[in-house]
KETITI-609108 format. One record per residue: residue number from 0; residue in three letters; z, x, y of N, C-alpha, C, O in turn. Coordinates in nm, 3 decimals. Each point is the difference from the previous one (the first is absolute). Example, Ala and Ser with C-alpha at 12.3 -4.5 7.8 and 13.67 -1.06 7.14 Angstrom:
# residues 2
<pt num="0" residu="ALA" n_pz="0.780" n_px="1.319" n_py="-0.569" ca_pz="0.000" ca_px="-0.089" ca_py="0.119" c_pz="0.000" c_px="0.090" c_py="0.120" o_pz="0.066" o_px="0.104" o_py="-0.002"/>
<pt num="1" residu="SER" n_pz="-0.138" n_px="-0.139" n_py="0.107" ca_pz="0.006" ca_px="0.082" ca_py="0.119" c_pz="0.073" c_px="-0.077" c_py="0.109" o_pz="0.017" o_px="0.051" o_py="0.111"/>
***
This chain:
# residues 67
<pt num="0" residu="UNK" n_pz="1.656" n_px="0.375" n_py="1.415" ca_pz="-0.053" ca_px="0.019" ca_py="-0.133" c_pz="0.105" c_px="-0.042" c_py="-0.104" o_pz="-0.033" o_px="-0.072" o_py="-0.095"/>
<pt num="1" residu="UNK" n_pz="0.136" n_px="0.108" n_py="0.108" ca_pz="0.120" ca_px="-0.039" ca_py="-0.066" c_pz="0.016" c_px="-0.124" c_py="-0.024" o_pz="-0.004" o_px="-0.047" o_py="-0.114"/>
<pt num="2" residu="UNK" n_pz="0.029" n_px="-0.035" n_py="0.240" ca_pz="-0.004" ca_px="-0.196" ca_py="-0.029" c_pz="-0.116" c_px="0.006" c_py="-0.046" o_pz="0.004" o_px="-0.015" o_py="-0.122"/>
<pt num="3" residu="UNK" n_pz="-0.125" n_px="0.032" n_py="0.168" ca_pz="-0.083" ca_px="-0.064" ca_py="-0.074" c_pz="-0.018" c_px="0.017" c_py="-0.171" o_pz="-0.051" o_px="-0.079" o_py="-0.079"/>
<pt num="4" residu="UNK" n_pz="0.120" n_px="0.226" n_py="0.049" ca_pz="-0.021" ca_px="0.012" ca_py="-0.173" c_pz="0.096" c_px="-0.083" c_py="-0.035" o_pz="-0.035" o_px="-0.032" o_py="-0.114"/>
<pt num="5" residu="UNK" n_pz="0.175" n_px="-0.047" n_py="0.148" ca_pz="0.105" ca_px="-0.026" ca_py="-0.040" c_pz="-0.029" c_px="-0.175" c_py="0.044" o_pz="0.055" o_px="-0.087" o_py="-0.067"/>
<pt num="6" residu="UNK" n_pz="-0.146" n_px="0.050" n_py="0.182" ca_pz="-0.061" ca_px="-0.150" ca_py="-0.017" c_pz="-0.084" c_px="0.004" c_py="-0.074" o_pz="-0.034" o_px="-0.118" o_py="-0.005"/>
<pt num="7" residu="UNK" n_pz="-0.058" n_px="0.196" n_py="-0.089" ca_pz="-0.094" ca_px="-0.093" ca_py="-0.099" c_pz="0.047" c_px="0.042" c_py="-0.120" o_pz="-0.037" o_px="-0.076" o_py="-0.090"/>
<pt num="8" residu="UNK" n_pz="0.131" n_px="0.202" n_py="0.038" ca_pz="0.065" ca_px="0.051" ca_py="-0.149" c_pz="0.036" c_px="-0.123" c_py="-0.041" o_pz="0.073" o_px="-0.089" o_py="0.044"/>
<pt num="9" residu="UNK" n_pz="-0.148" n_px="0.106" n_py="-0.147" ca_pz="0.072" ca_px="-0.102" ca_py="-0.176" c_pz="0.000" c_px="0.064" c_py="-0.062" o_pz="-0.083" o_px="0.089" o_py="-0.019"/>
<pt num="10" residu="UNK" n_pz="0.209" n_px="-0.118" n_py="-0.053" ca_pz="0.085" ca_px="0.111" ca_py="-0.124" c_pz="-0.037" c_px="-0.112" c_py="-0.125" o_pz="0.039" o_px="-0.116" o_py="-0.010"/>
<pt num="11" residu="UNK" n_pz="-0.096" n_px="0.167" n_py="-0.051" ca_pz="-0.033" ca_px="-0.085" ca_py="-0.141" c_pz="0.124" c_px="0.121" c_py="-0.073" o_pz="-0.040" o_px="0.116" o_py="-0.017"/>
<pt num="12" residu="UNK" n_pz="0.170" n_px="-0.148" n_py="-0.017" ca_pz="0.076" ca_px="0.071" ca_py="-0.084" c_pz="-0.037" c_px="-0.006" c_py="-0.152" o_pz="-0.003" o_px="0.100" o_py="-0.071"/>
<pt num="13" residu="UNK" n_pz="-0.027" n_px="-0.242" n_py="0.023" ca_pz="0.007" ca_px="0.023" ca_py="-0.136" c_pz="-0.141" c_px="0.089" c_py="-0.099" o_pz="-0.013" o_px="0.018" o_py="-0.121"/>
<pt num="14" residu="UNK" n_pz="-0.091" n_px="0.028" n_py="0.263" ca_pz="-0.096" ca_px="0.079" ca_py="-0.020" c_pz="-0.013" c_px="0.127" c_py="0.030" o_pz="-0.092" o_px="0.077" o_py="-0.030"/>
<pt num="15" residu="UNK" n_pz="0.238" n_px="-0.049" n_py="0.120" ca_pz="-0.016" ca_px="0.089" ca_py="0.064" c_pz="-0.047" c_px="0.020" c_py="0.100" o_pz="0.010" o_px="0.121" o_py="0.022"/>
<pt num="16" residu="UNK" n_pz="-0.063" n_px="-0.175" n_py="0.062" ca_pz="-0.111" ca_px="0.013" ca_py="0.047" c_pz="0.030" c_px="-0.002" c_py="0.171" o_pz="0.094" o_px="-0.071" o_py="0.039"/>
<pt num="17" residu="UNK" n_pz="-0.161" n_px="0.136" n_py="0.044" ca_pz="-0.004" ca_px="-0.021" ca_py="0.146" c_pz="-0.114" c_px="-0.056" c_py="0.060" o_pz="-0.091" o_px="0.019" o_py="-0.081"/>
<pt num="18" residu="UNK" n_pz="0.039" n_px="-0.088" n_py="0.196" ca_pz="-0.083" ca_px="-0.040" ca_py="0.010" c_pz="-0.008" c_px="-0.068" c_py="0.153" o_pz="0.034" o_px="-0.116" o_py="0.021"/>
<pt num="19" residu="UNK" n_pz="-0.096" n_px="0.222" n_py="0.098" ca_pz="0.019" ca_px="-0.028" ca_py="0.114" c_pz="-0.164" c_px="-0.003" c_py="0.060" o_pz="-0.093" o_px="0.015" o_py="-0.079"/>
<pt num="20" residu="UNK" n_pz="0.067" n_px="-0.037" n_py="0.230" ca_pz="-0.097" ca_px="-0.015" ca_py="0.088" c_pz="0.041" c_px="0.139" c_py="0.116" o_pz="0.112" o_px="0.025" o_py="0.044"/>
<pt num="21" residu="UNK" n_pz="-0.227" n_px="0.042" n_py="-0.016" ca_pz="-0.051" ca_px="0.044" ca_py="0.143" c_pz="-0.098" c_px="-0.056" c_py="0.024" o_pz="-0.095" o_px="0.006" o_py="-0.078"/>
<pt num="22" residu="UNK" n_pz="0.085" n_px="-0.098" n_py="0.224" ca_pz="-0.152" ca_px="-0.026" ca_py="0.031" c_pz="-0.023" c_px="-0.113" c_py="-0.116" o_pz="0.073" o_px="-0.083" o_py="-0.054"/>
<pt num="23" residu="UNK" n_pz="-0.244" n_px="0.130" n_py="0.039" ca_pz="-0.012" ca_px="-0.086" ca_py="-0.129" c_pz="-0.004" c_px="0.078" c_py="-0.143" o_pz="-0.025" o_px="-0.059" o_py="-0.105"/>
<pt num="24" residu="UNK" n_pz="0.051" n_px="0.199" n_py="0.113" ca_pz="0.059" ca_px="0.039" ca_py="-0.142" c_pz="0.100" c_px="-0.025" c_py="-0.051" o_pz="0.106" o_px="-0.025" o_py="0.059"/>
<pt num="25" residu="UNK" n_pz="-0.126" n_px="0.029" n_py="-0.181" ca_pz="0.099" ca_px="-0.056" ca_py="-0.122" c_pz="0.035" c_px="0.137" c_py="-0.062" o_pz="-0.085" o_px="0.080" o_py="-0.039"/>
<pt num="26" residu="UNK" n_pz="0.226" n_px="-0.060" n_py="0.033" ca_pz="0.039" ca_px="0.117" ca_py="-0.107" c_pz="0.129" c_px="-0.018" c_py="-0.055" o_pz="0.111" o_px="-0.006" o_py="0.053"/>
<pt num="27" residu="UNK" n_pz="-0.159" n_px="-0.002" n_py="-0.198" ca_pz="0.128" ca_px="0.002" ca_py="-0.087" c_pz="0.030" c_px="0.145" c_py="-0.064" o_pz="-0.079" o_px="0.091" o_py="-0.022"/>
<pt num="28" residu="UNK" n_pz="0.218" n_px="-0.097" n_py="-0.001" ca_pz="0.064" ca_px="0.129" ca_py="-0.086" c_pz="0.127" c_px="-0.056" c_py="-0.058" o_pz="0.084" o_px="-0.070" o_py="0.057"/>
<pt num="29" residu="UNK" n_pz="-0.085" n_px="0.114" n_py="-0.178" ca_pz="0.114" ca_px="0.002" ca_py="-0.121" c_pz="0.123" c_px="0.041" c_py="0.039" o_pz="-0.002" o_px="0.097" o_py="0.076"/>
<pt num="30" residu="UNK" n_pz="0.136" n_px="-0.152" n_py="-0.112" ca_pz="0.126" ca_px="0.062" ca_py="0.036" c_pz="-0.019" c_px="0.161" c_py="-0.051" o_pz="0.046" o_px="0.085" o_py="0.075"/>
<pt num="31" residu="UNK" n_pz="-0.114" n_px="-0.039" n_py="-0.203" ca_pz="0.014" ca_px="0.125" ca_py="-0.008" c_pz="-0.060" c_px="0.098" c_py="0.080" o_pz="0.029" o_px="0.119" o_py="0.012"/>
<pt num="32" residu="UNK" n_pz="-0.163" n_px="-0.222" n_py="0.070" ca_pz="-0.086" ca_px="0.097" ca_py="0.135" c_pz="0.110" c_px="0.049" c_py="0.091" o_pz="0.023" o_px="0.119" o_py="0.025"/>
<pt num="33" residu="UNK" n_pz="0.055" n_px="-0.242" n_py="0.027" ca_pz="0.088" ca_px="0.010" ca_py="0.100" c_pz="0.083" c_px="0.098" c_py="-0.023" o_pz="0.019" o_px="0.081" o_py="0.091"/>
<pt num="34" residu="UNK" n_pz="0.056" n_px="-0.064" n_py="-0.231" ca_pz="0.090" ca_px="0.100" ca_py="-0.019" c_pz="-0.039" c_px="0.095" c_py="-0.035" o_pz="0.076" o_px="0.071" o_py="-0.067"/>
<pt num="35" residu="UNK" n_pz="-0.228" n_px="-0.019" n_py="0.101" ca_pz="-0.031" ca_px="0.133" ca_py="-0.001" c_pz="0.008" c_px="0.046" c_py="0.169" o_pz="0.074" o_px="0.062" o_py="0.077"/>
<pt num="36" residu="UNK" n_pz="-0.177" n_px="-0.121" n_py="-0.077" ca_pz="0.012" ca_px="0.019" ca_py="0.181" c_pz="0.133" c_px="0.021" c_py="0.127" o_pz="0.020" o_px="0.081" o_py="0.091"/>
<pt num="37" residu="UNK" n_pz="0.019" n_px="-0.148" n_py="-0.120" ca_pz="0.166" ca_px="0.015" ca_py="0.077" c_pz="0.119" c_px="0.099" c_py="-0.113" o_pz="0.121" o_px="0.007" o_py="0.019"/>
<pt num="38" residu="UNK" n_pz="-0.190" n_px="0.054" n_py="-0.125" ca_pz="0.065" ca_px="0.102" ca_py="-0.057" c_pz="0.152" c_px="-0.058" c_py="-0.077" o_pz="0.112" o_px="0.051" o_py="0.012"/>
<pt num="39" residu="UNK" n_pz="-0.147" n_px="-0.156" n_py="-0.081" ca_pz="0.118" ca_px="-0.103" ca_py="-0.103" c_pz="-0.058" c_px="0.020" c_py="-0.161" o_pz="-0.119" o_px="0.012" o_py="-0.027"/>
<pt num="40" residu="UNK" n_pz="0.236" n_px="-0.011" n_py="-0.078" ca_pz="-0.020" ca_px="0.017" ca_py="-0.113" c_pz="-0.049" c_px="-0.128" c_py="-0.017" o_pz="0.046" o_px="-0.099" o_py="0.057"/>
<pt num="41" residu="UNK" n_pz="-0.135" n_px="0.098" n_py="-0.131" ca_pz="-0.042" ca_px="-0.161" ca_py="-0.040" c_pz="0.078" c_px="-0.073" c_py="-0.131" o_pz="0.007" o_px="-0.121" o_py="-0.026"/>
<pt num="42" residu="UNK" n_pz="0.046" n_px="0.230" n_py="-0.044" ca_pz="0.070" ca_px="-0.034" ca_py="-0.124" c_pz="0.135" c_px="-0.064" c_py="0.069" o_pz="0.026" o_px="-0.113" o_py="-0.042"/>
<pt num="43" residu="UNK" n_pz="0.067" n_px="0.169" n_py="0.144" ca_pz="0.107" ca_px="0.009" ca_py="0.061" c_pz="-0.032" c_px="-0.148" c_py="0.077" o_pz="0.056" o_px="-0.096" o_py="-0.053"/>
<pt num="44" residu="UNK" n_pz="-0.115" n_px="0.075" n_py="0.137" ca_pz="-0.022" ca_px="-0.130" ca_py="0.042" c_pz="-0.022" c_px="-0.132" c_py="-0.112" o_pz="0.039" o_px="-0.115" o_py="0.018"/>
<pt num="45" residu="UNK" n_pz="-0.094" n_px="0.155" n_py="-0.107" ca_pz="0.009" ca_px="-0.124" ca_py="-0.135" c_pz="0.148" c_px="0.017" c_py="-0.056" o_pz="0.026" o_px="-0.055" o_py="-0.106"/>
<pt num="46" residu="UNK" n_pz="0.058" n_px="0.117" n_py="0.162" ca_pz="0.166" ca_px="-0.036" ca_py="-0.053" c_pz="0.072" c_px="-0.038" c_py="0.113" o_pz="0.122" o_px="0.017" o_py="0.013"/>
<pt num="47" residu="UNK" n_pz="-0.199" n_px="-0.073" n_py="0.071" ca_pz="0.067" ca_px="-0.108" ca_py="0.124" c_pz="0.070" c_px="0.105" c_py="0.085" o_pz="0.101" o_px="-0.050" o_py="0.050"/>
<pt num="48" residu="UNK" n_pz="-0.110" n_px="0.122" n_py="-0.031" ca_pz="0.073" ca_px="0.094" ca_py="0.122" c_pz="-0.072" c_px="-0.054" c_py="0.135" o_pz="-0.114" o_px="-0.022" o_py="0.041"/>
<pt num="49" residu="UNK" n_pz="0.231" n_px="0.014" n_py="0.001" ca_pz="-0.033" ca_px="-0.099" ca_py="0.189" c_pz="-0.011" c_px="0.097" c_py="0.082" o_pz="0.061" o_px="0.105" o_py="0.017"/>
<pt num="50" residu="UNK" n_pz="-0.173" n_px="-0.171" n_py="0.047" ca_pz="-0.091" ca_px="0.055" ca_py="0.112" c_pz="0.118" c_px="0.084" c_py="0.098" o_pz="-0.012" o_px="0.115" o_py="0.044"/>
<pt num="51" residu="UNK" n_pz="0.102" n_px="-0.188" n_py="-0.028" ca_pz="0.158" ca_px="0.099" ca_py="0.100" c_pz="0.039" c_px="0.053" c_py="-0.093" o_pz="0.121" o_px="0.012" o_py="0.021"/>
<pt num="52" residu="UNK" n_pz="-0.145" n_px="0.032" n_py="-0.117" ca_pz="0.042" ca_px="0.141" ca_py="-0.072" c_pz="-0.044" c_px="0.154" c_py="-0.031" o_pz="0.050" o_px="0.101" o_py="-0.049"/>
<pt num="53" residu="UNK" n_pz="-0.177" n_px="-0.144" n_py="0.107" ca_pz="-0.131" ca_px="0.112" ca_py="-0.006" c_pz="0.042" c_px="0.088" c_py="0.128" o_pz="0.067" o_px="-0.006" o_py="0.103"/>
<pt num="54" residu="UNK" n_pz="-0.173" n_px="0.114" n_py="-0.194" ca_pz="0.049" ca_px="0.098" ca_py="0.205" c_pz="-0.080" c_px="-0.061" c_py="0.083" o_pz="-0.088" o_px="-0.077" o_py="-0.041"/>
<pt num="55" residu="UNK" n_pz="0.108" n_px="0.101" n_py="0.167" ca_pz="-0.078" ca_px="-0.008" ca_py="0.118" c_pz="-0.122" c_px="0.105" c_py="0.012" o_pz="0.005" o_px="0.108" o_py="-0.059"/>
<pt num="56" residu="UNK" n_pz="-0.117" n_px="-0.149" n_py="0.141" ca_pz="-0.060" ca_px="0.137" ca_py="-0.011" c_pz="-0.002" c_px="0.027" c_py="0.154" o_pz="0.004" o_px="-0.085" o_py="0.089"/>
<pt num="57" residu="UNK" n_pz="-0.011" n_px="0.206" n_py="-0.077" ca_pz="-0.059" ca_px="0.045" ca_py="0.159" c_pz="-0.148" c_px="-0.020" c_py="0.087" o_pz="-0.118" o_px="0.024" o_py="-0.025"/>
<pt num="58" residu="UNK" n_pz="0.180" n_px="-0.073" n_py="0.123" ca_pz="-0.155" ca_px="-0.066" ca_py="0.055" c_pz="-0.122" c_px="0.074" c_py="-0.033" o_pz="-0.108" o_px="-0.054" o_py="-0.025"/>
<pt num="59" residu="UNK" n_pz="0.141" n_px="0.234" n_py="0.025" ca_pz="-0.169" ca_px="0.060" ca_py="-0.066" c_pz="-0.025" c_px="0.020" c_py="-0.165" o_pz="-0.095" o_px="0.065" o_py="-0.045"/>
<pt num="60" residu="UNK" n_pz="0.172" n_px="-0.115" n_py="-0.017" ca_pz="0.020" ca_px="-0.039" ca_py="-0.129" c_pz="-0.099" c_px="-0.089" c_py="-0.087" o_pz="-0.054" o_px="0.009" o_py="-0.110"/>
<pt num="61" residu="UNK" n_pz="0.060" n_px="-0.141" n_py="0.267" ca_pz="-0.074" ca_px="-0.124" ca_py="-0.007" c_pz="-0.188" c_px="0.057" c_py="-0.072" o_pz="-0.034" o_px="0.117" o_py="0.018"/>
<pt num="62" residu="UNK" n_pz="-0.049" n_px="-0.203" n_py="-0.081" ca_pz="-0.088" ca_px="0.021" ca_py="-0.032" c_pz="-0.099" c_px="-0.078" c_py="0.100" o_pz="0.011" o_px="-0.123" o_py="0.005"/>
<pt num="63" residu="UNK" n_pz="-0.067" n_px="0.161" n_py="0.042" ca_pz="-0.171" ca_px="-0.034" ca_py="0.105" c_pz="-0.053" c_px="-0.118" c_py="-0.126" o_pz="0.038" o_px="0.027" o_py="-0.114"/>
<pt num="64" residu="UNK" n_pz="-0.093" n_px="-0.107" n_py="0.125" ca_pz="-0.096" ca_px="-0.169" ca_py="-0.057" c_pz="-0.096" c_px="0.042" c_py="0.073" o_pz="0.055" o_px="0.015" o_py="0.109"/>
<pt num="65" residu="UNK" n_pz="-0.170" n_px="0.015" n_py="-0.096" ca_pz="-0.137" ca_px="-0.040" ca_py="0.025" c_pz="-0.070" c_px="-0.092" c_py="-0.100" o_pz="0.041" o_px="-0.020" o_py="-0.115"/>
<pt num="66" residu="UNK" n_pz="-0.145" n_px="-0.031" n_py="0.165" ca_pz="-0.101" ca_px="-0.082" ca_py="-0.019" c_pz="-0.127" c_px="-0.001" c_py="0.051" o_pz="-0.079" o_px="-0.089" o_py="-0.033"/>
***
């Protein structure tokens, strides 16, 4: 599930925007979706703080994706 979200993701940055395939669904979400979900300030990420600077989270931390 993983390769496959990470072979069809397009990052439209200057929209923000995410935009991947399961199957034949299509689902996009906003950098600010993302940084709700995985529990990131969204303000804090628009002042360039790198991805290896963030905490880690714990594997039951992780949030469940259904569809």
């Amino acid at each position: 599930m993983i390769c496959l979200f990470y072979a069809t993701l397009e990052v439209r940055a200057k929209k923000e925007k995410l935009i991947w395939m399961i199957g034949t669904h299509r689902f996009e979400a906003t950098f600010k979706d993302l940084a709700v979900v995985v529990g990131l300030s969204y303000h804090k990420m628009k002042w360039g703080k790198l991805v290896a600077d963030l905490p880690m989270l714990l594997a039951n931390e992780l949030p469940e994706l259904h569809y």
